[in-house]
C-alpha positions as CSV (number, residue, x, y, z in Angstrom):
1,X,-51.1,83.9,-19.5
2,X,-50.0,81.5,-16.9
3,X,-51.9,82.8,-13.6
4,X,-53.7,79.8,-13.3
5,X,-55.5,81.2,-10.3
6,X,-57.7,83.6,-13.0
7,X,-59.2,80.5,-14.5
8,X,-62.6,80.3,-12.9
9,X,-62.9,84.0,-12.8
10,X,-64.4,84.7,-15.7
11,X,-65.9,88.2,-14.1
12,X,-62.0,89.4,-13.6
13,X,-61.0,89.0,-17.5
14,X,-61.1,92.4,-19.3
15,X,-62.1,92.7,-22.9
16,X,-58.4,93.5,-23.8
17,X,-57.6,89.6,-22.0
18,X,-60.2,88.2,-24.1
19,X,-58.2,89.8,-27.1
20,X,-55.0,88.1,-26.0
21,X,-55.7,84.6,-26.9
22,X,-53.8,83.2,-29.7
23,X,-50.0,82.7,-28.9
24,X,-47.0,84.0,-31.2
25,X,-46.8,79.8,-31.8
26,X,-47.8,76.6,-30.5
27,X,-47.3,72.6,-31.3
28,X,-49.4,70.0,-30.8
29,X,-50.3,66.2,-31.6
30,X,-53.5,65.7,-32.2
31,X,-56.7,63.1,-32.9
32,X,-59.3,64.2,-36.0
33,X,-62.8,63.9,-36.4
34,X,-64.4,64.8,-39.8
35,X,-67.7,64.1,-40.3
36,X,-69.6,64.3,-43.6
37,X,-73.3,65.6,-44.2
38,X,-73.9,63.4,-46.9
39,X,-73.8,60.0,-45.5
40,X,-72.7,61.4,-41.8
41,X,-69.9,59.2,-41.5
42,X,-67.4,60.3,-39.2
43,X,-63.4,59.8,-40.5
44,X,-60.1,59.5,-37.4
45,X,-57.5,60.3,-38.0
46,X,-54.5,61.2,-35.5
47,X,-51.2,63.7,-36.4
48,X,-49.0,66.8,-35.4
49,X,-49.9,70.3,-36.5
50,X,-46.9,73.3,-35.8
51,X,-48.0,77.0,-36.2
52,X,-46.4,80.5,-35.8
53,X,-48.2,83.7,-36.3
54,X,-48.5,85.2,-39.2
55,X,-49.4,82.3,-41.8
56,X,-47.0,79.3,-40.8
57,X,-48.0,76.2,-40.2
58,X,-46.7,72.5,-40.5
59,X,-49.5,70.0,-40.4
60,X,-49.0,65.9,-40.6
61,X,-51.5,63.2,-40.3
62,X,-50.0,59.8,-39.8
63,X,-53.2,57.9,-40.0
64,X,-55.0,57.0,-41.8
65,X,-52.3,57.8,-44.2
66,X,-49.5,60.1,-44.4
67,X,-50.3,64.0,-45.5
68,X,-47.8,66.7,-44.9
69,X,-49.1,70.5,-45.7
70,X,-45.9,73.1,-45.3
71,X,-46.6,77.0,-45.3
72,X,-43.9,79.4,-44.5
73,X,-45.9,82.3,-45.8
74,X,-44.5,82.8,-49.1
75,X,-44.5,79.0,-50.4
76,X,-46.9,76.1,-49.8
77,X,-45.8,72.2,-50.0
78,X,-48.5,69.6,-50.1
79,X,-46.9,66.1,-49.8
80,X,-48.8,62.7,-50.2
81,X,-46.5,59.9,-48.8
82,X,-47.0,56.7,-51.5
83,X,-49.4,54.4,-49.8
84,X,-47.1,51.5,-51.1
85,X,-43.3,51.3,-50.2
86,X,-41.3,51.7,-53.4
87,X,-44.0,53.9,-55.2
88,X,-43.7,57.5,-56.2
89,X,-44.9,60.1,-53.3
90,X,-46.3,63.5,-54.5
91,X,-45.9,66.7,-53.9
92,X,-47.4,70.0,-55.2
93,X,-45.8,73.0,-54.7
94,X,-47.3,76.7,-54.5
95,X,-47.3,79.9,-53.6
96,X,-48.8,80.7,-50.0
97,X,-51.5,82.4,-51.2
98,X,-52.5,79.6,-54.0
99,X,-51.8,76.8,-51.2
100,X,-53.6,78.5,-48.9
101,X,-55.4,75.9,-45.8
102,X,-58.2,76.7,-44.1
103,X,-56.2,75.9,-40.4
104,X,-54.0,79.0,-41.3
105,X,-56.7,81.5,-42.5
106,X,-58.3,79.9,-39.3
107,X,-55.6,80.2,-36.7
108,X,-54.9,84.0,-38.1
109,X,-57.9,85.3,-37.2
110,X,-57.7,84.3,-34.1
111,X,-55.7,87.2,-33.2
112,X,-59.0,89.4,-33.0
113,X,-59.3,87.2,-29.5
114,X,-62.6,86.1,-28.0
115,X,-64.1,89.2,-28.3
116,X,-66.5,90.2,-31.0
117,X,-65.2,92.2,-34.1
118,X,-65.0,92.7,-38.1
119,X,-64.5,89.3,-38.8
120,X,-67.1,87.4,-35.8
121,X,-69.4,87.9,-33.7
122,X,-68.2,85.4,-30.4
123,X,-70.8,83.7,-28.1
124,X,-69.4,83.7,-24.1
125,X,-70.0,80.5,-22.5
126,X,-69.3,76.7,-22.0
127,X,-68.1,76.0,-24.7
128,X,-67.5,79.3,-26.6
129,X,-68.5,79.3,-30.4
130,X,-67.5,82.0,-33.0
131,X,-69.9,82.6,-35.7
132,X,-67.6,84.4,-38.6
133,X,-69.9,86.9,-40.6
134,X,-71.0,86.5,-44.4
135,X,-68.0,87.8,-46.1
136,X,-65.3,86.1,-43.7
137,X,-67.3,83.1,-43.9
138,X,-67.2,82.8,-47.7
139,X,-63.2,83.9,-47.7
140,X,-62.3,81.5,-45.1
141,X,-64.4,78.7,-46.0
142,X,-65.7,78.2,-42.2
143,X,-69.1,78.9,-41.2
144,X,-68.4,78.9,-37.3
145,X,-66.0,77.2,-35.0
146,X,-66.8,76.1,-31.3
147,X,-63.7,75.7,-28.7
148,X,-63.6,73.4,-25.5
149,X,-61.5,74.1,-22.9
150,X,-60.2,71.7,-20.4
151,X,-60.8,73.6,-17.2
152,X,-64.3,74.7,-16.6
153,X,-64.1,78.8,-17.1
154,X,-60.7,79.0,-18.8
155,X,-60.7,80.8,-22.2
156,X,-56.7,80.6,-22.4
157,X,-55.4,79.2,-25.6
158,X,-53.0,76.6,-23.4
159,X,-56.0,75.2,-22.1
160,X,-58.2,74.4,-25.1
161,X,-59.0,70.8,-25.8
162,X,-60.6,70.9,-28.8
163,X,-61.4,73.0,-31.2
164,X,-64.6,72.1,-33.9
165,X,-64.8,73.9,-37.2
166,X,-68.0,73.9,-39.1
167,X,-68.2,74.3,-42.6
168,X,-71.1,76.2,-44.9
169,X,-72.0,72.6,-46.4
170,X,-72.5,71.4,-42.8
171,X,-69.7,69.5,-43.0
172,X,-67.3,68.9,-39.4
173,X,-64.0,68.8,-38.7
174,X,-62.9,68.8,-34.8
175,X,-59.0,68.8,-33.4
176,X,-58.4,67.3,-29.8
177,X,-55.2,68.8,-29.2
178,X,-52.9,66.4,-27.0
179,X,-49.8,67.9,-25.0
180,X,-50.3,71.3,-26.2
181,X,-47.3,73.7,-25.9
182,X,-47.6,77.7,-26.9
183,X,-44.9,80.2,-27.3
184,X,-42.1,77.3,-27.9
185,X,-41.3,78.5,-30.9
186,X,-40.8,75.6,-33.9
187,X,-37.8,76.7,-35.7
188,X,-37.8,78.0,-39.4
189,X,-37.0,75.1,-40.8
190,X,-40.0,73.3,-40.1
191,X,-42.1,75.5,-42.4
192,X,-39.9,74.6,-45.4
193,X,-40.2,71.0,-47.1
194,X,-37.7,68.9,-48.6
195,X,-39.4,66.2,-50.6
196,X,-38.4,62.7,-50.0
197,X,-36.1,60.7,-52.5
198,X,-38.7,59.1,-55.4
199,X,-41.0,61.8,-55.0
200,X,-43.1,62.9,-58.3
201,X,-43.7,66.6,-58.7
202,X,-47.2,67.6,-60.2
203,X,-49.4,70.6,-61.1
């Protein structure tokens, strides 16, 4: 995973390289893009997002406001931080499957690689762009996702810039990831959530 020297080989990667491409974990800040098809205005956004392999996965935006989604496999926490200080925050709690986010059902698939299999069909090139088929489509909620990679030829997970998802409405959400770091393992305790003090629990 680290022999930089491959990089520009694509030639030299084997189908079974290809289908070693998502780390056990990885931790990144991050800047959002979501664009609507509506109106096609395009929201920012920046946070952090923490994941480990299977289903666990911490992810915080900051701005424009603060949104904390915690899944530790077994129980979901969606937090909304009050946009006023002094208000009530909110949480809704969950099982993992109820609570389920698309960034989880997402990053778990992954694990088929860059190669094509039962859940997508994978288009080599600059940038690559998975296509997911009818049925994983409609369970995941993505239509297709296209990933940049920093170095021209890489297709290593540590070197991905950004990744775009695109959804069946046409709608677009893309992830710059900023100082990336895989296989540094976020402990347990950042897929469990504590509420904040003054916090209101609903349904």
């Amino acid at each position: 995973m680290k022999n930089i020297g491959l990089l520009a080989g694509l030639a030299l990667f084997s189908s079974a390289s290809f289908a070693d491409f998502l780390p056990q974990s990885f931790t990144s800040k991050f800047e959002q893009e979501y664009t609507s098809t509506l109106k096609g205005k395009t929201k920012r956004g920046q946070g952090a997002i923490e994941y480990k392999y299977p289903g666990q996965i911490r992810f915080e935006t900051n701005t424009p406001s603060t949104v904390i989604f915690v899944s530790n496999g077994s129980k979901s926490w969606y937090y909304r931080a009050p946009f006023i200080e002094g208000e009530q925050g909110e949480v809704t709690e969950a099982t993992s499957k109820e609570g389920s986010n698309i960034y989880i059902r997402f990053f778990d698939s992954l694990k088929n690689g860059l190669v094509s299999n039962d859940l997508y069909d994978v288009k080599k090139g600059e940038p690559v762009t998975i296509v997911f088929k009818a049925k994983t489509s409609k369970e995941l909620g993505i239509k297709e996702s296209v990933i940049y990679f920093k170095t021209k030829g890489s297709q290593k997970f540590e070197d991905v810039d950004t990744i775009e998802l695109v959804f069946p409405d046409g709608k677009r959400s893309k992830l710059k990831f900023v100082d990336l770091k895989v296989n540094q393992g976020p402990g347990a305790d950042r897929f469990n959530f504590v509420p904040p003090a003054n916090t209101k629990k609903v349904n």
